[in-house]
Biopython code that builds the backbone (N, CA, C, O; Angstrom):
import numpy as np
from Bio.PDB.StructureBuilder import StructureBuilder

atoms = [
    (1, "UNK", "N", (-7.926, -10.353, -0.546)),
    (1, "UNK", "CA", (-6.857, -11.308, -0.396)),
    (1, "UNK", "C", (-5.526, -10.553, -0.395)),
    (1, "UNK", "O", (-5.213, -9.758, -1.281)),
    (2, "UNK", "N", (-5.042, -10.746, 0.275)),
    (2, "UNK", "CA", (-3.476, -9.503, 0.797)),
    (2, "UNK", "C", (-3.219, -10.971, 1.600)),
    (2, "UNK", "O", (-3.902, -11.774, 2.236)),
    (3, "UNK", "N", (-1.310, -10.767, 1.022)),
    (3, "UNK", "CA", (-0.344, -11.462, 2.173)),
    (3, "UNK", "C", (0.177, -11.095, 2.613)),
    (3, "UNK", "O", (0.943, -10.426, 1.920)),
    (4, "UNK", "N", (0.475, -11.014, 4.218)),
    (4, "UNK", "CA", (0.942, -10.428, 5.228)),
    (4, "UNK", "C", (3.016, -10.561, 4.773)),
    (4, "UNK", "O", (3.784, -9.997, 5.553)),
    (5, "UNK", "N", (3.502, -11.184, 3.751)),
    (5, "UNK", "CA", (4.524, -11.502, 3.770)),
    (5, "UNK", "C", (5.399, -10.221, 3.434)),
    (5, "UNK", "O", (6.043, -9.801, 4.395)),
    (6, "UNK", "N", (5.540, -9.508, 2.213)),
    (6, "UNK", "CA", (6.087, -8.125, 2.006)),
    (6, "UNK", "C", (6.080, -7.450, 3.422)),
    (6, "UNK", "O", (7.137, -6.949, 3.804)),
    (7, "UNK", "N", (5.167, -7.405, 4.092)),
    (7, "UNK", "CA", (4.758, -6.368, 5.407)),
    (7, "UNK", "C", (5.481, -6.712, 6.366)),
    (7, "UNK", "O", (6.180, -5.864, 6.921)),
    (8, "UNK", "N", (5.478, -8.262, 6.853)),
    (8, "UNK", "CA", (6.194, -8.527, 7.834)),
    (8, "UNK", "C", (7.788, -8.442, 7.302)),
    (8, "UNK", "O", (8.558, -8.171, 8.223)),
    (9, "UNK", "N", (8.225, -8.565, 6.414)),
    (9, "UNK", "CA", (9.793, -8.372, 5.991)),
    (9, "UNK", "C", (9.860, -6.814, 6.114)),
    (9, "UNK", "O", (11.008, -6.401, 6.275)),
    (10, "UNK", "N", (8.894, -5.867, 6.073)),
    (10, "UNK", "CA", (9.288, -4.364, 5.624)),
    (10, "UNK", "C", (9.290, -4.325, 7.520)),
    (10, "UNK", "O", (10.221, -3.745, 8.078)),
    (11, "UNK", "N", (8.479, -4.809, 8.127)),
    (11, "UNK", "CA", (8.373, -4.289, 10.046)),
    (11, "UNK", "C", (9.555, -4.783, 10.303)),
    (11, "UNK", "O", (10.409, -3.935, 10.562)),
    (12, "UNK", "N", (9.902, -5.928, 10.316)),
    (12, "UNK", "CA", (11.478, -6.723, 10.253)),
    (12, "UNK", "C", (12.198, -5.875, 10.657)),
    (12, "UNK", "O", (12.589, -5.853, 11.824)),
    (13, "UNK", "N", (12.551, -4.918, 9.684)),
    (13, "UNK", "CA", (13.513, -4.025, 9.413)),
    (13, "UNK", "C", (12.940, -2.507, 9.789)),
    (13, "UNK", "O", (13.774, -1.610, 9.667)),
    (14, "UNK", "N", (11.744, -2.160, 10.188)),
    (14, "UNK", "CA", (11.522, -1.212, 10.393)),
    (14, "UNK", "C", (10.203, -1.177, 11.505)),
    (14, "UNK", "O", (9.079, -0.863, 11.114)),
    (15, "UNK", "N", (10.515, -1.577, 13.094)),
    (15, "UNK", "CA", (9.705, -2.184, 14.044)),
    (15, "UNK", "C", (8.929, -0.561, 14.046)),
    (15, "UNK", "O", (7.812, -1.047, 14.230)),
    (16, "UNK", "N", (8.785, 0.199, 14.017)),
    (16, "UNK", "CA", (7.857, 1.132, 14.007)),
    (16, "UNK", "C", (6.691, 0.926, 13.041)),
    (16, "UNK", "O", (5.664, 1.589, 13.185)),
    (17, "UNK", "N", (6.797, 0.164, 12.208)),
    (17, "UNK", "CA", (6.168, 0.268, 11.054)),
    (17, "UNK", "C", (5.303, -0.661, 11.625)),
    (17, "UNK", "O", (4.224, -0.073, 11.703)),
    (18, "UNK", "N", (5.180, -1.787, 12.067)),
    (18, "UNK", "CA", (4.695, -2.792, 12.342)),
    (18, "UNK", "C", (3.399, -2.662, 12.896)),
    (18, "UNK", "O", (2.610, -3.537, 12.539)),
    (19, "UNK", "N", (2.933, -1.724, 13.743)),
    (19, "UNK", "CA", (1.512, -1.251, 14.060)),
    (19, "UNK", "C", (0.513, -0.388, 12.938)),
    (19, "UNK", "O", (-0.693, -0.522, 12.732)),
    (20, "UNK", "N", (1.340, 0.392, 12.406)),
    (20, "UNK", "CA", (0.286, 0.792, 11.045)),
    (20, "UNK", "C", (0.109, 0.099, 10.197)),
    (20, "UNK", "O", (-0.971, 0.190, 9.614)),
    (21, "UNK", "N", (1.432, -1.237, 9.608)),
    (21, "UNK", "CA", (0.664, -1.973, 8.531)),
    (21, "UNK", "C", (-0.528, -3.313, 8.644)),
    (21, "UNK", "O", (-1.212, -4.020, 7.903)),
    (22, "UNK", "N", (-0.196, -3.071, 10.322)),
    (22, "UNK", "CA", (-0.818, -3.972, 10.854)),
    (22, "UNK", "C", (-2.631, -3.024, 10.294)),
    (22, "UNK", "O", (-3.223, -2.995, 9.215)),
    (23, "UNK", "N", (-2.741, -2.803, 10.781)),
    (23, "UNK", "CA", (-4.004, -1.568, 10.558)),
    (23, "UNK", "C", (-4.363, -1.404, 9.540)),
    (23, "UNK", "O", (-5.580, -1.479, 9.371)),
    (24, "UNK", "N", (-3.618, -1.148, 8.552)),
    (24, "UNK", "CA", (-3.660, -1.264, 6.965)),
    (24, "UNK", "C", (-4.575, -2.584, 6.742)),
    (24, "UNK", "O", (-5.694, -2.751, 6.256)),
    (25, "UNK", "N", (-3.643, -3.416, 7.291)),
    (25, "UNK", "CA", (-4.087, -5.247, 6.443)),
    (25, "UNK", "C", (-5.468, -5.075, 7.438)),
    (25, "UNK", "O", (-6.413, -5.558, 6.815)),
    (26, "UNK", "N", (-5.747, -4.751, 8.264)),
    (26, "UNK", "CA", (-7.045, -5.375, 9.056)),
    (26, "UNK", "C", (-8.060, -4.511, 8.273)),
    (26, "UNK", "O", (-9.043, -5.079, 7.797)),
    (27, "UNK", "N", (-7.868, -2.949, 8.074)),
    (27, "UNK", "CA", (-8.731, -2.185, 6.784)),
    (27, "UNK", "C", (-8.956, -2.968, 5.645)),
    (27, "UNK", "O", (-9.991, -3.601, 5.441)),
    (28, "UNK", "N", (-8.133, -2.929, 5.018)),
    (28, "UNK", "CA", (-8.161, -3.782, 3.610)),
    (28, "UNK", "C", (-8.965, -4.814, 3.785)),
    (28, "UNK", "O", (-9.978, -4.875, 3.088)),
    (29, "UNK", "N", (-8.718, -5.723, 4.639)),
    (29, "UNK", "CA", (-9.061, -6.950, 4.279)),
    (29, "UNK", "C", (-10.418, -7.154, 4.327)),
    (29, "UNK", "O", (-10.980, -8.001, 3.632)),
    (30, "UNK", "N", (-11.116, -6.257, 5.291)),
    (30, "UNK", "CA", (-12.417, -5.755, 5.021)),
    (30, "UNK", "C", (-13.354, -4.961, 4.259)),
    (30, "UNK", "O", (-14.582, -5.042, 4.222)),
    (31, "UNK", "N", (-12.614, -4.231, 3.697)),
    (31, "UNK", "CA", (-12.912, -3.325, 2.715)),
    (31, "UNK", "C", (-13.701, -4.064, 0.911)),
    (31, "UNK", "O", (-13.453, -4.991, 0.140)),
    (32, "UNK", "N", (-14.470, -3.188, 0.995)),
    (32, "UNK", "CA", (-15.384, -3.605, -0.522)),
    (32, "UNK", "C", (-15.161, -2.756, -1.188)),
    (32, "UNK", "O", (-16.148, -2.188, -1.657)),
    (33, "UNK", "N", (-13.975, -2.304, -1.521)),
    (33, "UNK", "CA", (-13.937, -0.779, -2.453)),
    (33, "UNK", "C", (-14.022, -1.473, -4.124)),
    (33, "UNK", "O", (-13.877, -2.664, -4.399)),
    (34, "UNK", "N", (-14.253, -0.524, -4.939)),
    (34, "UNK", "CA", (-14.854, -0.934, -5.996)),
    (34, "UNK", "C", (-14.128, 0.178, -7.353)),
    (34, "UNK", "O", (-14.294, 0.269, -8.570)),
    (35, "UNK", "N", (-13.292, 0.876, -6.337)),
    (35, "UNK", "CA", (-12.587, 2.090, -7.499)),
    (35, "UNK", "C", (-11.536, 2.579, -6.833)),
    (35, "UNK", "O", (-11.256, 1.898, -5.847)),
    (36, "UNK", "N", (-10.865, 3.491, -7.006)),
    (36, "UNK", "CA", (-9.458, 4.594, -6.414)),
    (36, "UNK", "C", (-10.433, 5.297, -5.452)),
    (36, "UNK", "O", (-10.085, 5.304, -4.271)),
    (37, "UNK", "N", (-11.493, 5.836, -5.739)),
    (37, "UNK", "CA", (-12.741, 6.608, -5.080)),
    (37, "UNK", "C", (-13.000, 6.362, -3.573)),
    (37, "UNK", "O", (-12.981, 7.100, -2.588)),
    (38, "UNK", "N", (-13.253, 5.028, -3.769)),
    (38, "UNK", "CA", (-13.451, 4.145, -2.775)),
    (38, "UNK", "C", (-12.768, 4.144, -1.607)),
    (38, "UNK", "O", (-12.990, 4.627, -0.497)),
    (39, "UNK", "N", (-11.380, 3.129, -2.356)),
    (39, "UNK", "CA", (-10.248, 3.476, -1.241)),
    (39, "UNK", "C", (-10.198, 5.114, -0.925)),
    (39, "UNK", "O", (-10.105, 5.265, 0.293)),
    (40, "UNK", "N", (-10.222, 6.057, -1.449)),
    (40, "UNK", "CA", (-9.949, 7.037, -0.989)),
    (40, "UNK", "C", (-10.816, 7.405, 0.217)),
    (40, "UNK", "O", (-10.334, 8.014, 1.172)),
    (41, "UNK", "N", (-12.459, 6.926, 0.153)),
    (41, "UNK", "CA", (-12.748, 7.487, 1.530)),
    (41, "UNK", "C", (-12.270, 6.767, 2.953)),
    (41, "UNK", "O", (-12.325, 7.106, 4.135)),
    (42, "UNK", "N", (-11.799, 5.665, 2.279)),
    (42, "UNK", "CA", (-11.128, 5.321, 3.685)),
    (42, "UNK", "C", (-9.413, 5.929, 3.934)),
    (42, "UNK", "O", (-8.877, 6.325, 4.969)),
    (43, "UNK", "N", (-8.982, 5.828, 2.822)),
    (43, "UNK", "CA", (-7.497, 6.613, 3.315)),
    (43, "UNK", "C", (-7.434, 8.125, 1.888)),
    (43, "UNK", "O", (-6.979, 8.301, 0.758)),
    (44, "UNK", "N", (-8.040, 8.702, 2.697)),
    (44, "UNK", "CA", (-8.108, 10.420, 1.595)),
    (44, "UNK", "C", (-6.804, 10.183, 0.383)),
    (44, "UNK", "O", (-6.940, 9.965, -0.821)),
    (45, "UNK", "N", (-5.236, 10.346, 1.373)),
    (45, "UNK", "CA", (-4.122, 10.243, 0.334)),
    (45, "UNK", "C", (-3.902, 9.199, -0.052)),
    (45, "UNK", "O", (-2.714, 8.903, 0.069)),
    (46, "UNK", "N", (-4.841, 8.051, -0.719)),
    (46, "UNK", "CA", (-4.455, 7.099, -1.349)),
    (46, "UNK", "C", (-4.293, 7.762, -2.553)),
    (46, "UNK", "O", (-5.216, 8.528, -2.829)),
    (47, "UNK", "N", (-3.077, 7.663, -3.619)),
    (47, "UNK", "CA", (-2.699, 8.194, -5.199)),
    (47, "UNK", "C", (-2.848, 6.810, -6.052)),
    (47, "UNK", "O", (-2.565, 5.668, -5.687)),
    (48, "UNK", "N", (-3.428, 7.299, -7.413)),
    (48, "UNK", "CA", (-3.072, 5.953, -8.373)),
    (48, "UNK", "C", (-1.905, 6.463, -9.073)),
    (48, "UNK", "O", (-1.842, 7.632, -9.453)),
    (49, "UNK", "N", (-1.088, 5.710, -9.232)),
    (49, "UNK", "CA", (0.280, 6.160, -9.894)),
    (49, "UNK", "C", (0.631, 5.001, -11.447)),
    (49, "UNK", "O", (0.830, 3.794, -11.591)),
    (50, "UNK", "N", (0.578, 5.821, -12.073)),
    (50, "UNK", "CA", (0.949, 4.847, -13.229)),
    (50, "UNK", "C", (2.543, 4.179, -13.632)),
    (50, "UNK", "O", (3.546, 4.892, -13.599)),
    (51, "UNK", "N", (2.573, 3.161, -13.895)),
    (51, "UNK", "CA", (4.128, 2.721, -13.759)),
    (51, "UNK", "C", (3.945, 1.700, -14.853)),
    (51, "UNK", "O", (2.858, 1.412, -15.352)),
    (52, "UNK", "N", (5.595, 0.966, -15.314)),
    (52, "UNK", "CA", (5.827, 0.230, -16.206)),
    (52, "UNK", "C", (4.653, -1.241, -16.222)),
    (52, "UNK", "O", (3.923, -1.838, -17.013)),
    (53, "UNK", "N", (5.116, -1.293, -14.657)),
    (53, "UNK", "CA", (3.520, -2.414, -14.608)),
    (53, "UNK", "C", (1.744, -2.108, -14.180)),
    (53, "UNK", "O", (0.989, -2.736, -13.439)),
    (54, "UNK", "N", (1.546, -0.950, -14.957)),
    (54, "UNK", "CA", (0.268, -0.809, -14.947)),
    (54, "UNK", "C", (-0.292, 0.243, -13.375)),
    (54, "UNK", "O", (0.554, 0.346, -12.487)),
    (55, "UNK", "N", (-1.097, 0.651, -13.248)),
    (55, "UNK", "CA", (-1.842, 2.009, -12.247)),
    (55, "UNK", "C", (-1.670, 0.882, -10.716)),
    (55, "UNK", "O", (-2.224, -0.159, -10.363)),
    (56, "UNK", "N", (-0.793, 1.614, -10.239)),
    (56, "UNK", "CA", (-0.570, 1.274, -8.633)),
    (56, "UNK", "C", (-1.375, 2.140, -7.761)),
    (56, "UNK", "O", (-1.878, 3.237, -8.002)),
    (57, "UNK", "N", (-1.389, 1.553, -6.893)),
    (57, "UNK", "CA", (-1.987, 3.036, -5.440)),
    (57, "UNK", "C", (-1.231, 2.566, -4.320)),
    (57, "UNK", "O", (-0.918, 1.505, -3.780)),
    (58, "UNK", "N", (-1.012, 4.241, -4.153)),
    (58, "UNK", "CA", (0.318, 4.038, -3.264)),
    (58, "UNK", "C", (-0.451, 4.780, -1.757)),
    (58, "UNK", "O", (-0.972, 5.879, -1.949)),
    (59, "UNK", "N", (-0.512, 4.276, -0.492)),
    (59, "UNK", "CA", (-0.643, 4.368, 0.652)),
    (59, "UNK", "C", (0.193, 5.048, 1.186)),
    (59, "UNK", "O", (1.310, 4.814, 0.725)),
    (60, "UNK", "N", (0.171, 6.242, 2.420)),
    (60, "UNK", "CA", (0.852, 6.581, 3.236)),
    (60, "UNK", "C", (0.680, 5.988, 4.361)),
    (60, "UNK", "O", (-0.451, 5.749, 4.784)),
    (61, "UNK", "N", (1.524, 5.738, 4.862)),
    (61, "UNK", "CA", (1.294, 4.823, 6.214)),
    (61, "UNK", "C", (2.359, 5.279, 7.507)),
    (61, "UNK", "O", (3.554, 5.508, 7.325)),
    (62, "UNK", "N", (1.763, 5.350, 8.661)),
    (62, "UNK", "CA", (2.088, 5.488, 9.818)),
    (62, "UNK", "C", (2.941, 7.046, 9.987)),
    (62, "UNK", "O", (4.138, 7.239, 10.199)),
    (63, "UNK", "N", (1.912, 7.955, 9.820)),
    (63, "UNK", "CA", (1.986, 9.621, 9.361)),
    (63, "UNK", "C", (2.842, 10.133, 8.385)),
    (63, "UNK", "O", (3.621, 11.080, 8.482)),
    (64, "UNK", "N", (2.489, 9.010, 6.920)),
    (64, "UNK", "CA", (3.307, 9.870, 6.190)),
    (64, "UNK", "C", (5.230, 8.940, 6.029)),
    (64, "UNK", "O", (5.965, 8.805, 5.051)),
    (65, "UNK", "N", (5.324, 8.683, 6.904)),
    (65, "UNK", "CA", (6.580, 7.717, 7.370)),
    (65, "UNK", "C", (7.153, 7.068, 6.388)),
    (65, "UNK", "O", (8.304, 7.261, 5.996)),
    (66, "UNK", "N", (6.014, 5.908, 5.754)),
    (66, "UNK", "CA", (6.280, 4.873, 5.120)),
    (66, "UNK", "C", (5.289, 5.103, 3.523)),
    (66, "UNK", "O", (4.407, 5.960, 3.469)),
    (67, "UNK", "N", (5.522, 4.474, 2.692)),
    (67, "UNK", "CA", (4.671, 4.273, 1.558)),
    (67, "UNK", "C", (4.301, 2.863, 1.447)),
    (67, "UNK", "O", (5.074, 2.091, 2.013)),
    (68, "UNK", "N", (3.462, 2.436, 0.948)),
    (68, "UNK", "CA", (3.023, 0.958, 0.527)),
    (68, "UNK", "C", (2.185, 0.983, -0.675)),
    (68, "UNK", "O", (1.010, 1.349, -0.692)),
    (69, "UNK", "N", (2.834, 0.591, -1.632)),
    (69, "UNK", "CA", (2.728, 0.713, -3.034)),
    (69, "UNK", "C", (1.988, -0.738, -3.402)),
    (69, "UNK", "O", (2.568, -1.823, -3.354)),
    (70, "UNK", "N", (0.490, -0.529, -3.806)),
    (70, "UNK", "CA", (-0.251, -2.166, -4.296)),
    (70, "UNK", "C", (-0.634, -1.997, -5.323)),
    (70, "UNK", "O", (-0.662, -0.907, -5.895)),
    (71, "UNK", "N", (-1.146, -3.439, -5.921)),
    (71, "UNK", "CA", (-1.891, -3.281, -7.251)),
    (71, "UNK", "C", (-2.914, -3.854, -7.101)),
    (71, "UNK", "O", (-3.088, -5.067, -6.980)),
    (72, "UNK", "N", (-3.851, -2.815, -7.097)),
    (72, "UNK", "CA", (-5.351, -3.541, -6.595)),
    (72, "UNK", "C", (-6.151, -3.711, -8.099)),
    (72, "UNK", "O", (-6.056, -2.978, -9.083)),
    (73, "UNK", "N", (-6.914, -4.854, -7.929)),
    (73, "UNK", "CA", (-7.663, -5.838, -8.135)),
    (73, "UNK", "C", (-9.321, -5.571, -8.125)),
    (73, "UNK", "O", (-10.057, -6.531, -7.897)),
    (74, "UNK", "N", (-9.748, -4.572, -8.314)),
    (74, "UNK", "CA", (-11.211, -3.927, -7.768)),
    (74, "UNK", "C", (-12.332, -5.138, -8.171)),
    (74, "UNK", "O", (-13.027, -5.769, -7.375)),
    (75, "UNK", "N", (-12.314, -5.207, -8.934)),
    (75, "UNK", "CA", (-13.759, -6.449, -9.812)),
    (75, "UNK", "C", (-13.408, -7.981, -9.174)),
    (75, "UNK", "O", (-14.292, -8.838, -9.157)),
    (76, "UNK", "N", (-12.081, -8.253, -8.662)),
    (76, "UNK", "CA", (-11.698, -9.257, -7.824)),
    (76, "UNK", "C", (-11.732, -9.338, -6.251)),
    (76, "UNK", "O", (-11.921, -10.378, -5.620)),
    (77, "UNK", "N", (-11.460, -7.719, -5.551)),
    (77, "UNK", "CA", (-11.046, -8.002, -4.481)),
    (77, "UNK", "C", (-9.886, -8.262, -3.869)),
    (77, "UNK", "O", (-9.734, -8.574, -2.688)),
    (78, "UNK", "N", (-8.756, -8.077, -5.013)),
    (78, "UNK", "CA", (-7.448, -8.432, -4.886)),
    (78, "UNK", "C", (-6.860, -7.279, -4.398)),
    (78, "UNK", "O", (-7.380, -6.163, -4.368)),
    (79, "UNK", "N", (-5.270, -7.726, -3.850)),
    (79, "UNK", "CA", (-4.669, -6.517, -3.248)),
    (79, "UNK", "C", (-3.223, -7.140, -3.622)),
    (79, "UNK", "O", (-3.074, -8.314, -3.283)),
    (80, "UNK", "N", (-2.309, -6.608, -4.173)),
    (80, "UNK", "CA", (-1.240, -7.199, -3.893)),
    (80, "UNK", "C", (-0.517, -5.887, -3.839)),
    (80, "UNK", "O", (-0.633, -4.896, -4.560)),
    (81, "UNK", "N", (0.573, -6.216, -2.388)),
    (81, "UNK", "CA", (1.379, -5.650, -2.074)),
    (81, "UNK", "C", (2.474, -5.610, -2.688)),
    (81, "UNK", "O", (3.255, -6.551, -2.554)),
    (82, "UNK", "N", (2.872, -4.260, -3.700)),
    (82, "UNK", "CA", (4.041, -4.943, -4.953)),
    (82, "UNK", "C", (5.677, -4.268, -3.477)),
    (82, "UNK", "O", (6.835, -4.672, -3.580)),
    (83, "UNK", "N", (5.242, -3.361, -2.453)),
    (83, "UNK", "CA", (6.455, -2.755, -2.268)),
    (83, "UNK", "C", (6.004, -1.651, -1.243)),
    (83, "UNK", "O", (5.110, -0.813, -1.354)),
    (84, "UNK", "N", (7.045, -1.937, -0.023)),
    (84, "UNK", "CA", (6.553, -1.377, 1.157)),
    (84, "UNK", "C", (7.836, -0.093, 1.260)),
    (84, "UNK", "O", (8.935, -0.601, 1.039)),
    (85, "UNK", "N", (7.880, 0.682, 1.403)),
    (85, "UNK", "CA", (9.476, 1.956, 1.377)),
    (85, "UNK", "C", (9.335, 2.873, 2.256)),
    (85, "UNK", "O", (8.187, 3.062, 2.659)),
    (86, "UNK", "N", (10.439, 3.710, 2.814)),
    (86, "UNK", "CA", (10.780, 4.620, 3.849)),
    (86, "UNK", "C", (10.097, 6.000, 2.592)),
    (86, "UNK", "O", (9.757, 5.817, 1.423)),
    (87, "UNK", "N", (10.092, 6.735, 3.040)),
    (87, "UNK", "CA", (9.510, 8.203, 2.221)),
    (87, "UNK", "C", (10.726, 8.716, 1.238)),
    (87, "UNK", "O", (10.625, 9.245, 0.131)),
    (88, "UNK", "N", (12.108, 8.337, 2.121)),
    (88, "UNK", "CA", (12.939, 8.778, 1.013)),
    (88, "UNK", "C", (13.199, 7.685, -0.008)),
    (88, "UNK", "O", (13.349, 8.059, -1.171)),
    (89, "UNK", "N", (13.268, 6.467, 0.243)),
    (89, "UNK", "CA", (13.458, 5.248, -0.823)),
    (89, "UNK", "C", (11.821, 5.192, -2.018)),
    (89, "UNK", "O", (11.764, 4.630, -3.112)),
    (90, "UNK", "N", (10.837, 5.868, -1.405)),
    (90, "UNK", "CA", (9.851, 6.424, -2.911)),
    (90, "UNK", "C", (10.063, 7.537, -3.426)),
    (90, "UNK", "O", (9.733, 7.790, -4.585)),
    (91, "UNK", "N", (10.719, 8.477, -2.549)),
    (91, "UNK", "CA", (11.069, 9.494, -3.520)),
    (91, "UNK", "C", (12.290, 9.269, -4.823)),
    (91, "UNK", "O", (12.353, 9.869, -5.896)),
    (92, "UNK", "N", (13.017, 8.398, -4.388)),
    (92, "UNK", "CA", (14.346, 8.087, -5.277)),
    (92, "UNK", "C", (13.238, 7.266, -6.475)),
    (92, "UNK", "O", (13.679, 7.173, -7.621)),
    (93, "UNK", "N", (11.870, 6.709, -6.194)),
    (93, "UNK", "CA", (11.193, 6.143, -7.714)),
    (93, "UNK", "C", (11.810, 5.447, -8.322)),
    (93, "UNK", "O", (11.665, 5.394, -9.543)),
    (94, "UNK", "N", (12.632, 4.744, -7.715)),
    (94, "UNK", "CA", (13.101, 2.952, -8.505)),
    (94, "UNK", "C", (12.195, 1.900, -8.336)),
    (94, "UNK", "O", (12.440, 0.809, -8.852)),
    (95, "UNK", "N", (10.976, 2.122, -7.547)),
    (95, "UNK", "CA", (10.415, 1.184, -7.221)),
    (95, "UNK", "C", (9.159, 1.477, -8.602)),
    (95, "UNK", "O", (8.584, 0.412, -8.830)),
    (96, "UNK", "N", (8.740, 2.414, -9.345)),
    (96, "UNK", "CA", (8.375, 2.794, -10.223)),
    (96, "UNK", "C", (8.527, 1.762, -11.771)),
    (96, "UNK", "O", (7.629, 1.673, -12.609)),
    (97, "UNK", "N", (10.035, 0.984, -11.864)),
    (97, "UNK", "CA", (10.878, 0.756, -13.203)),
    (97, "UNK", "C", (9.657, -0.986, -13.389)),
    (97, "UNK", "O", (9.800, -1.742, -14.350)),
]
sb = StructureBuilder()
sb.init_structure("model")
sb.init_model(0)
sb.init_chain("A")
sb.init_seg("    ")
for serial, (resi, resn, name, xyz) in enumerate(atoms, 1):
    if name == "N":
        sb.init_residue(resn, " ", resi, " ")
    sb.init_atom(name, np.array(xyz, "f"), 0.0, 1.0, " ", f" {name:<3s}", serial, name[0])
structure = sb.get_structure()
């Protein structure tokens, strides 16, 4: 369960983006992953990153370009998209607080 809403506001503003997250959501939404493991064999550099609200995994998307930061849900199936960013707006790690 993923909403296309974060994604389409992040392509909005960044029409390049719009074909890889597209790709992303059609992966995901099929996907039965069951750990970080998991996702990883489908996207190798998926990272779990620990933050104020609990172990995120953060996606590279569309070579590296973009990040897409979720909080997945494994025993549910859940995905939520907390935060979609340019490479330099995750490096600055406000999206981290």
């Amino acid at each position: 369960m993923i909403s296309l809403k974060r994604l389409r506001e992040f392509w909005e503003q960044h029409g390049d983006a719009e074909g890889p997250l597209r790709a992303w959501y059609r992966t995901v939404l099929g996907a039965e992953w069951k750990s970080l493991k998991d996702a990883r064999e489908t996207y190798p550099h998926a990272d779990g990153v620990e933050t104020a609200s609990g172990t995120m995994t953060v996606f590279n998307i569309g070579g590296n370009k973009y990040r897409l930061v979720a909080r997945i849900r494994y025993e549910y199936r859940l995905v939520n998209v907390r935060v979609v960013l340019t490479h330099a707006e995750y490096d600055r790690g406000l999206w981290k607080e």
